[in-house]
N, C-alpha and C positions, 0 to 999 in steps of 0.2 A: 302237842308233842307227837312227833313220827317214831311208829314201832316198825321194825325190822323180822323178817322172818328169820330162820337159822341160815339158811340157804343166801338168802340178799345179805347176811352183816356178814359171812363170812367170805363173801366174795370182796366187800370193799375193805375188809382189812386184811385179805390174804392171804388167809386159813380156810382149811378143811371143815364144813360139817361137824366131824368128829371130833378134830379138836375142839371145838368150843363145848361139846360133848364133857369131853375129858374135863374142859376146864368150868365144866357145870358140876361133876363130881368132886371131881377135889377142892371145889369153893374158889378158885384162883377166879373167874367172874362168873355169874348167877345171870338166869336172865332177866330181864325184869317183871316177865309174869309170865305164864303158862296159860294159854287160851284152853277154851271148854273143849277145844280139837286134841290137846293134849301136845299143842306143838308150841315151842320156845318161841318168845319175843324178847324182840334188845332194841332199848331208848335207843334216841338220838343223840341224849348227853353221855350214853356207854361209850356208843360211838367215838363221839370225842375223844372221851377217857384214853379209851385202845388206841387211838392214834395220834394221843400225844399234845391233844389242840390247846392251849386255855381259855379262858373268856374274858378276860381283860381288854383283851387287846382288838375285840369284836363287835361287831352291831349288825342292826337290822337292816336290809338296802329294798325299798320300794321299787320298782322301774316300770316306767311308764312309756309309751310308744304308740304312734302315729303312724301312718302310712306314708303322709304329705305332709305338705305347708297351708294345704287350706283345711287341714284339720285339725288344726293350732288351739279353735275353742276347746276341742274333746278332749284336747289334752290336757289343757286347761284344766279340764273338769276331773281326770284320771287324776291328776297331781292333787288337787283339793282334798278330793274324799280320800285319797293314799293317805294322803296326812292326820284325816281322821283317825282315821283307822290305826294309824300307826305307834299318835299319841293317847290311843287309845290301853296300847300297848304296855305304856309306861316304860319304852327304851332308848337308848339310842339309836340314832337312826338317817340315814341317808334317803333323799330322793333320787334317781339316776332318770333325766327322761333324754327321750332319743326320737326322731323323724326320719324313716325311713320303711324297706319293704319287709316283712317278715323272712324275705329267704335273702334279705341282705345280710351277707356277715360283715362287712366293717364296718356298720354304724361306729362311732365315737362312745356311746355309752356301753353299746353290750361289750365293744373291746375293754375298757376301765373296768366293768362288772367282770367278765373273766379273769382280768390281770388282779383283780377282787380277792376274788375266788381261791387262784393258785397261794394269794400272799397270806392265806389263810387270815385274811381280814373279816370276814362277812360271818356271820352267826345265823343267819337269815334271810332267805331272798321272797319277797311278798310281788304278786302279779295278781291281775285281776282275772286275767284266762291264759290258759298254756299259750296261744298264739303270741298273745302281747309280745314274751318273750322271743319265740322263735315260731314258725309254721314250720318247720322241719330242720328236726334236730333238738327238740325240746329235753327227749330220753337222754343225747349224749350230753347235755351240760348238765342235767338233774345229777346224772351218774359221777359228771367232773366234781359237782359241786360235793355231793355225796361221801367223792373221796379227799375231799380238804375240810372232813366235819361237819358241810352248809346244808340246810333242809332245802326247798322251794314250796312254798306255800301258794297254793293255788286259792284263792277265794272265791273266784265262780267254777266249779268244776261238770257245768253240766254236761253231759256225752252228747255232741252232737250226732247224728245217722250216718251212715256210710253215704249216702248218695250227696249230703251236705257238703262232709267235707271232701270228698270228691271231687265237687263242683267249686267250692272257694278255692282250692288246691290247684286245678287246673288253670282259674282264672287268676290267682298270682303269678303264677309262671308266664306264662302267656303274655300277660301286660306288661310285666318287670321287660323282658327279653324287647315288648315289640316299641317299647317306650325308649332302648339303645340304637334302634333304626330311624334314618332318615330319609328325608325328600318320598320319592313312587313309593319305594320299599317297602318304607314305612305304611304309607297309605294301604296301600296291597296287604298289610301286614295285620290292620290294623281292622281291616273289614274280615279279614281272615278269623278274627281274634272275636268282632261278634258274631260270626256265623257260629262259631264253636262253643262261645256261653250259651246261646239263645238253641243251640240242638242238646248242649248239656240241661240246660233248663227244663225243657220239650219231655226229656229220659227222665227226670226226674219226677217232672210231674208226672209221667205215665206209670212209673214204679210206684206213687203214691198213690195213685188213682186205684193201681191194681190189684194194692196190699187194703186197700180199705174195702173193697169188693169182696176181697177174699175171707176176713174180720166178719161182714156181713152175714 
């Protein structure tokens, strides 16, 4: 279950702070526990509550995503263990998988999963890493989802370094864009595109090299 600060529930229902204040006083909602900081938490089924959702009409949505077509086994494999996982759960529940780049936005599934979203159909959205979903733009659909009731469960959540995602960030863009060019262009484009991973590469190893000198 996702807890909310005062400050995050009251922006996605549209209230003030102090209203929810007010409406801690006079009993109209309570929050759901008071951390040892002394500061208000509110579920994710308050959430609901305040804005109206039910659960009927709702389920869990796995989504699963690839880059290519020659990556078909992995996804393979994302979709299996989703399913574990999910009939682990003991709910209802959808797969959504989809093949394409992360800073694609019209794949076919993440459009169905937002049109999802809005029909306040989704109770649930399960990823295996932020990226899966999106490499940029993960915060705005978390926020969309947020405000039609839906959590996004992350299940690998490890941080990767600044210089990391730096470098995989760079190298999506870069490929995506030089992958719509053709003939010389392209070529030119495309030699362009590893001199640029292999000097990001190069920075990175020398930042690690130089943080572990420093550790020393």
């Amino acid at each position: 279950m996702r807890y909310y600060s005062i400050h995050e529930f009251s922006k996605l229902i549209n209230r003030t702070p102090q209203t929810l204040r007010n409406w801690d006083k006079s009993g109209k909602l309570k929050p759901h526990h008071t951390g040892s900081n002394g500061y208000r938490y509110y579920s994710h089924d308050q959430l609901k509550e305040v804005l109206g959702i039910k659960e009927t009409s709702q389920k869990v949505v796995g989504y699963c995503r690839v880059s290519s077509n020659k990556q078909k086994d992995d996804l393979q494999r994302q979709v299996e263990n989703m399913k574990k996982y999910l009939e682990s759960l003991n709910v209802e529940y959808e797969i959504i998988q989809d093949i394409g780049s992360g800073i694609n936005y019209k794949k076919k599934g993440l459009r169905q999963l937002i049109k999802m979203i809005n029909n306040k159909e989704v109770d649930k959205i399960v990823v295996f890493h932020k990226d899966r979903l999106l490499r940029f733009g993960f915060e705005l659909v978390e926020y969309m989802a947020n405000l039609n009731g839906c959590e996004i469960e992350v299940l690998d959540s490890t941080e990767k370094t600044d210089e990391q995602e730096l470098v995989e960030d760079l190298i999506q863009i870069v490929t995506v864009f030089s992958c719509r060019l053709q003939g010389k262009r392209a070529n030119k484009t495309r030699k362009l595109v590893d001199e640029l991973i292999e000097e990001n590469e190069e920075l990175l190893n020398d930042k690690v090299n130089k943080r572990d000198v420093e550790t020393k």
